[in-house]
N, C-alpha and C positions, 0 to 999 in steps of 0.2 A: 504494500500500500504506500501509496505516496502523499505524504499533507504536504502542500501550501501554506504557506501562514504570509500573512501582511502585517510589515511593521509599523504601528504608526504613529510612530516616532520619524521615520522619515518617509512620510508622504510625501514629500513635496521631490523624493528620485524614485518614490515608486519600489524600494528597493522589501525585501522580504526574503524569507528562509524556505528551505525544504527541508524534510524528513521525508527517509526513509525508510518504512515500518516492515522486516523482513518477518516472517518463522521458520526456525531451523537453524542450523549454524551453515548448511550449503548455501543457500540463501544468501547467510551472510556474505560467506564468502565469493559469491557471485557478485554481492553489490556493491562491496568493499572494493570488487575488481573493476569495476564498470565506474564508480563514482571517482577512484582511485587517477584516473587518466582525462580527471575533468578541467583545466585549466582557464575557461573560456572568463573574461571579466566582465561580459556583460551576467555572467552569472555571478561573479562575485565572489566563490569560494565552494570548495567541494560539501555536496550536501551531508547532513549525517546519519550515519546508519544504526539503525537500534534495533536489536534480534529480541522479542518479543517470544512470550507461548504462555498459553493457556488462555486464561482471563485474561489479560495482560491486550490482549488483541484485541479481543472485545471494547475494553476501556478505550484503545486507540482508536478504535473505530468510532466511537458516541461520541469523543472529545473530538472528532471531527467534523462536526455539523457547523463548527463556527469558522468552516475556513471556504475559501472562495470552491473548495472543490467539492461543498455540502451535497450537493445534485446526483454525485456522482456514487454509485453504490460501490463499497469496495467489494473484490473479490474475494471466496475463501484460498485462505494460503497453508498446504497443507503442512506438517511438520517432519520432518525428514532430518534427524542426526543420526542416524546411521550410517548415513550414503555418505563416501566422501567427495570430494570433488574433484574430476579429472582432469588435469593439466591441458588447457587446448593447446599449449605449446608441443606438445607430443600428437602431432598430429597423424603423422606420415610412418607406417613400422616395415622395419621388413624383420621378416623370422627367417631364418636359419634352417629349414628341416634339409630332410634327402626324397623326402618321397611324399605321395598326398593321400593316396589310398595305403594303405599298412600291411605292405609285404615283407614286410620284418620285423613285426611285431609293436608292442603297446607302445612306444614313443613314437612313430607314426601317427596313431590315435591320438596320444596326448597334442601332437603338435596341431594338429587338423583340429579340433576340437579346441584349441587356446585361437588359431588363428579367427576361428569360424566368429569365437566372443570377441575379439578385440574388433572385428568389423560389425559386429551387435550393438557394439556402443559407438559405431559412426568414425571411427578409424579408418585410416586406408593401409587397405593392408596387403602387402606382398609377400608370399613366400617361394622365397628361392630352394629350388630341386635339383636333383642331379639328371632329373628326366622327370616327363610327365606325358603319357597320353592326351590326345585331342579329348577324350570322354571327360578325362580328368581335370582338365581348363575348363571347361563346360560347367562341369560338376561343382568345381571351386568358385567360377566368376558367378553358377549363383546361391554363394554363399557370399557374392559380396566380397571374395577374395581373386586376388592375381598372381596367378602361378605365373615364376621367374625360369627359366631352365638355366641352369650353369654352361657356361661354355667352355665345352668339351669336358664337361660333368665337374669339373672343380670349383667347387663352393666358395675357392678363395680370390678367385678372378675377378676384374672386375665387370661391373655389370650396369648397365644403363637402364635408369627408372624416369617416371616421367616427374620426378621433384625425388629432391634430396633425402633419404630419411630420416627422421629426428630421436629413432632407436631405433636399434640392431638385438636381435634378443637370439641367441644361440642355446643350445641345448648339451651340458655334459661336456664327455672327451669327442662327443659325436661331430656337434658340429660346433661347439665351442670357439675351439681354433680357428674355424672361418668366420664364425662372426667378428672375432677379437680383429681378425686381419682383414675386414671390410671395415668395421671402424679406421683402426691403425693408416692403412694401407688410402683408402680412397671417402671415408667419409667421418673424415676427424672430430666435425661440431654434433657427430651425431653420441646420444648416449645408448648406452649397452645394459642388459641386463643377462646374467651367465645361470641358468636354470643346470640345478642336481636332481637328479634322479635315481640316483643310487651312493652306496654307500662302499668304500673299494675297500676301507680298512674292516669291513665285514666280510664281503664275497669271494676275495679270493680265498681265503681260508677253506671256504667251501666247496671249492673246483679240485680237490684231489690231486696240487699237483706241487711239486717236492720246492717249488722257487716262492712259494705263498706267500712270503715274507716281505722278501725281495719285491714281489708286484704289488703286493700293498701298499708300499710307503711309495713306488713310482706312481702309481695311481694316483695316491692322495696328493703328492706334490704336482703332479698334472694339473690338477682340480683345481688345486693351490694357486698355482700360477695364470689357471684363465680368471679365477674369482677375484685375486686380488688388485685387478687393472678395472675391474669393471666397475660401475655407478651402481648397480645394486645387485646383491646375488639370493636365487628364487631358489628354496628347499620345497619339495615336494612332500607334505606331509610331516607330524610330527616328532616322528621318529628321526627323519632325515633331516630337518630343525635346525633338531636339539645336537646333534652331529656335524651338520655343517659347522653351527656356533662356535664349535670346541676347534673344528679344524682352522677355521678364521681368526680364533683370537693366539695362534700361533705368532701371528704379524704383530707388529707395533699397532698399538694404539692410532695412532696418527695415518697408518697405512689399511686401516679395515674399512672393505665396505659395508654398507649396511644390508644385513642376512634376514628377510622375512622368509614366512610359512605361505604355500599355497595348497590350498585343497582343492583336489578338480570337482568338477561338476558330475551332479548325475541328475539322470532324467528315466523314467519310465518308456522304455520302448512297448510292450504289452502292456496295455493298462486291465486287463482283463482277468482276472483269478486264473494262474495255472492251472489247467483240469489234473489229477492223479494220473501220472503216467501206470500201464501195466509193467513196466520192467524199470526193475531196480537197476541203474545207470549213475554210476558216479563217475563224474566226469574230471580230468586237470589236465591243465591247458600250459604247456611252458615246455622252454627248450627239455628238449631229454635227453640231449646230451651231457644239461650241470643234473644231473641224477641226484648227486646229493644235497645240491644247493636246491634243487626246487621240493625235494624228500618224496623224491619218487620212491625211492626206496620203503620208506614209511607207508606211503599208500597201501602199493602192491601187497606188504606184509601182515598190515590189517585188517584189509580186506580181505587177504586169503585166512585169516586167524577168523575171521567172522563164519567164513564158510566153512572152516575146519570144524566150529564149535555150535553148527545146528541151529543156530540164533531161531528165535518164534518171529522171521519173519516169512510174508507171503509168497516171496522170492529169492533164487539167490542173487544176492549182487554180482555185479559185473563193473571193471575199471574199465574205462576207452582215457586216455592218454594223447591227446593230440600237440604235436610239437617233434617229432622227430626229424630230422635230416631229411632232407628229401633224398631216396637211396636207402637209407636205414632204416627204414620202420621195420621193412620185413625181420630185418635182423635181430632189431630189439625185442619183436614180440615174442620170436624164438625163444631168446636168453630168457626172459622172463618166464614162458611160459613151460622150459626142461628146469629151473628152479620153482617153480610153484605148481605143479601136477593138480588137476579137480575145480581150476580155477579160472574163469573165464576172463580175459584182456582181449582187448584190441590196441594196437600201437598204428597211429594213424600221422601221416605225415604233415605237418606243417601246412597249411592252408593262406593262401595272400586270397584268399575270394571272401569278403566278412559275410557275405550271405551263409557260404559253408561253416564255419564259426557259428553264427546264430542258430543255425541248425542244429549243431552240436548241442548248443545252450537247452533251445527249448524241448531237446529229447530225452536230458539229462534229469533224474530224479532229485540229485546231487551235489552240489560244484564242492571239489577239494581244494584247497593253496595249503599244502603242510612243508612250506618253503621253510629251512631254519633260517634264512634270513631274507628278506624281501622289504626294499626300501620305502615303497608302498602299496602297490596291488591293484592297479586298476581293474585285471581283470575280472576278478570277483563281482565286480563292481555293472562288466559288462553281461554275469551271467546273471547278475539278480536285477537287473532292467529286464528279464524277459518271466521272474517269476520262478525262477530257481533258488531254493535254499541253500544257501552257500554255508561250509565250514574253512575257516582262515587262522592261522599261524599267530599264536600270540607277539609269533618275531614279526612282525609286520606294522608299516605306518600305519594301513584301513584299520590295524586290530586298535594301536590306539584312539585312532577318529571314533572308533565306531562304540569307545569304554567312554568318551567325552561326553556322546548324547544318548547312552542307554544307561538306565539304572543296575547295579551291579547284578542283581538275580536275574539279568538278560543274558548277560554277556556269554554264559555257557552254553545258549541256542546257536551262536556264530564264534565264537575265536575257543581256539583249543589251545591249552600250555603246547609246546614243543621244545623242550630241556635237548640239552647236548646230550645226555643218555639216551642214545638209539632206543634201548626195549620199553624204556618210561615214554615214550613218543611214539610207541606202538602203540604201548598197553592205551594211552591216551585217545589215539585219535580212531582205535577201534571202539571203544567205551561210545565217543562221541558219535562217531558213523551206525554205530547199532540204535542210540535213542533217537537220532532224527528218522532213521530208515523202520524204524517201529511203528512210526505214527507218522507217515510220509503227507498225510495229510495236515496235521496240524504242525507240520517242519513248513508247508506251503504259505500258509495262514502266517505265519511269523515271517517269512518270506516278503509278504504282501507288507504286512506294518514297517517292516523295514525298511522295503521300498519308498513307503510313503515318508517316512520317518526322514531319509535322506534325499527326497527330491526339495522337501520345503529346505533342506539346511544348507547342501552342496547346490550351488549355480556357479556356472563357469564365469556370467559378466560380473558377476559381485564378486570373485577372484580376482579378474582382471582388472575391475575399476578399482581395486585397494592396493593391488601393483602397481598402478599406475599413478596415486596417491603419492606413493612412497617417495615417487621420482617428483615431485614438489616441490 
């Protein structure tokens, strides 16, 4: 609301004040920006801004009948301090991926899904690829997004857009390095934002292989060195946080960027109550080549402990495992299946078609993640958008998101302990896979709450528009 008031004390130049009556502190700071750049002297001086709420409004409103804009009804001004306010000086982004459809899995997805919100909020948004099909241009421009192709596929080249960008946001050891050196290299004023997604002083330990040591500390100092040149560095979740945090404050004081939390978005793809599947299908989804690190191993061994021990269920379970080598499935399901005799697997190859994936999703009674370490798990995330009751890794970022907004007697219908003790991480995640697979029906129903539970909390633009806060 805007008063007028007349001074009349100097009538004789006509001369008077303005206020202006905001709610909200966005508001505010909208007006503060707009009044802020007022100079003009036939105005006389920048008007003043006063952030109002409640009654408070009301009152401005009544005491306004005595000014020359009495006529005029004021608007209602809703109240909004949550939102924060976006930088319109970040107008122009380019993101960093390799690919736009997710032929290599969940950072594909996360990237396509961060660029899709940044153009949600009226961003122009390009993302640069090492390739991209014509379907895929199509697919992206209407999302409101412009896929870049790298010339001769290197990320680090440069590249012709039609305005400069005013952030560069890269992902990981992925694409990291190019982002860093698209700033660097050809787009100096622009700022950068360096996103983690994983955690390295965790997962090598996990891949079974004798230099663990050694790749952990190069990894972390990798990371190290893209996050501490940039304007601000993005942790995935709060696991990865509270990790980042620690690996950051490594640097001087003087040399740290500042480390926020982003949680991705979810949204209900089925909105419909999953009907009971007839076959017990537990499904996990991840490389199976890190066997240990995703705890295939675990899987496989409680499930077949299930089936060894006659459970009062209607059927026997069955693992399907998708994520192998393309080449290797057949192989793996071999190994598997001369180790666990009486027990039914399917080892099914790696899939870039997300149709085939969601297929997977909505056939499954089940979804497992019994990763002992996983930085934070989207995928879970994509099988209970279709109405699958999911079981998740208490080593997991979603296991902490998901302890933040459920009361503690929940927590045991989705996240299982997973201890470094191999047989306590059986005996666990069989325990848990028998009492949802018991009552597969009311495992659905909790499903369903969940779902709902996470679509009012997690939004990908309310992510973005508080990243992009930061940069302020």
């Amino acid at each position: 609301m805007i008063r007028a008031m007349f001074d009349p004390e100097q009538h004789d130049s006509q001369r008077g004040y303005i206020e202006v009556l905001v709610a909200g502190k966005q508001a505010q700071h909208l007006a503060e920006h707009l009044t802020g750049s007022i100079e003009s002297i036939r105005i006389g001086g920048k008007p003043k801004v006063e952030w109002l709420l409640g009654q408070h409004i009301q009152e401005a409103q009544e005491t306004n009948t005595s000014s020359a804009f009495a006529g005029i009804a004021p608007a209602a001004l809703p109240v909004d301090d949550e939102m924060p306010l976006i930088p319109a000086s970040l107008q122009t982004i380019l993101v960093i991926g390799t690919e736009w459809d997710s032929r290599h899995g969940g950072l594909s997805t996360f990237n396509r899904e961060l660029c899709m919100a940044l153009a949600q909020l009226g961003k122009t948004v390009y993302c640069l690829v090492k390739y991209a099909t014509t379907d895929e241009e199509e697919r992206a421009k209407a999302e409101k997004v412009t896929l870049v192709r790298a010339t001769g596929g290197n990320l680090s080249r440069k590249i012709t857009l039609p305005a400069d960008p005013d952030l560069i946001i890269g992902h990981g050891r992925i694409t990291g390095d190019a982002a860093k050196s698209q700033q660097e290299d050809f787009f100096p004023q622009a700022k950068r934002i360096h996103f983690i997604h994983m955690s390295p002083s965790q997962i090598e330990w996990h891949k079974g292989k004798a230099d663990a040591s050694q790749q952990a500390t190069a990894r972390e100092q990798e990371e190290l060195n893209l996050a501490k040149a940039a304007q601000l560095v993005i942790a995935v979740g709060p696991m990865l946080f509270r990790e980042t945090d620690t690996l950051i404050h490594r640097l001087a004081p003087e040399s740290r960027p500042v480390v926020c939390q982003f949680n991705p978005g979810f949204r209900q793809r089925d909105r419909q109550e999953k009907i009971k599947p007839l076959n017990l299908q537990c499904l996990l989804v991840g490389r199976a080549e890190d066997e240990a690190l995703k705890g295939i191993d675990i899987a496989v061994k409680a499930l077949h402990r299930i089936v060894e021990a006659h459970e009062p269920l209607e059927y026997k379970p069955e693992l399907i495992i998708r994520g192998a080598p393309v080449g290797e499935g057949t192989a793996l399901n071999t190994k598997i299946k001369e180790k666990h005799n009486g027990f039914q697997v399917q080892v099914r190859e790696y899939s870039s078609d997300q149709e085939t994936i969601i297929g997977d999703y909505r056939s499954a009674a089940l979804f497992l993640m019994p990763s002992r370490s996983e930085g934070f798990g989207l995928v879970p995330l994509e099988a209970l958008s279709v109405g699958v009751p999911i079981l998740i890794s208490e080593n997991s970022g979603l296991a902490e998101l998901l302890k933040s907004y459920l009361e503690s007697h929940k927590h045991r219908h989705y996240i299982v302990a997973t201890p470094d003790d191999t047989n306590q991480a059986i005996q666990n995640w069989e325990q848990s896979i028998t009492t949802q697979l018991i009552d597969i029906e009311a495992a659905i129903r909790r499903a369903k709450e969940l779902a709902e539970i996470l679509e009012d909390k997690l939004k990908w633009t309310d992510s973005c528009r508080k990243m992009l806060e930061e940069l302020r």
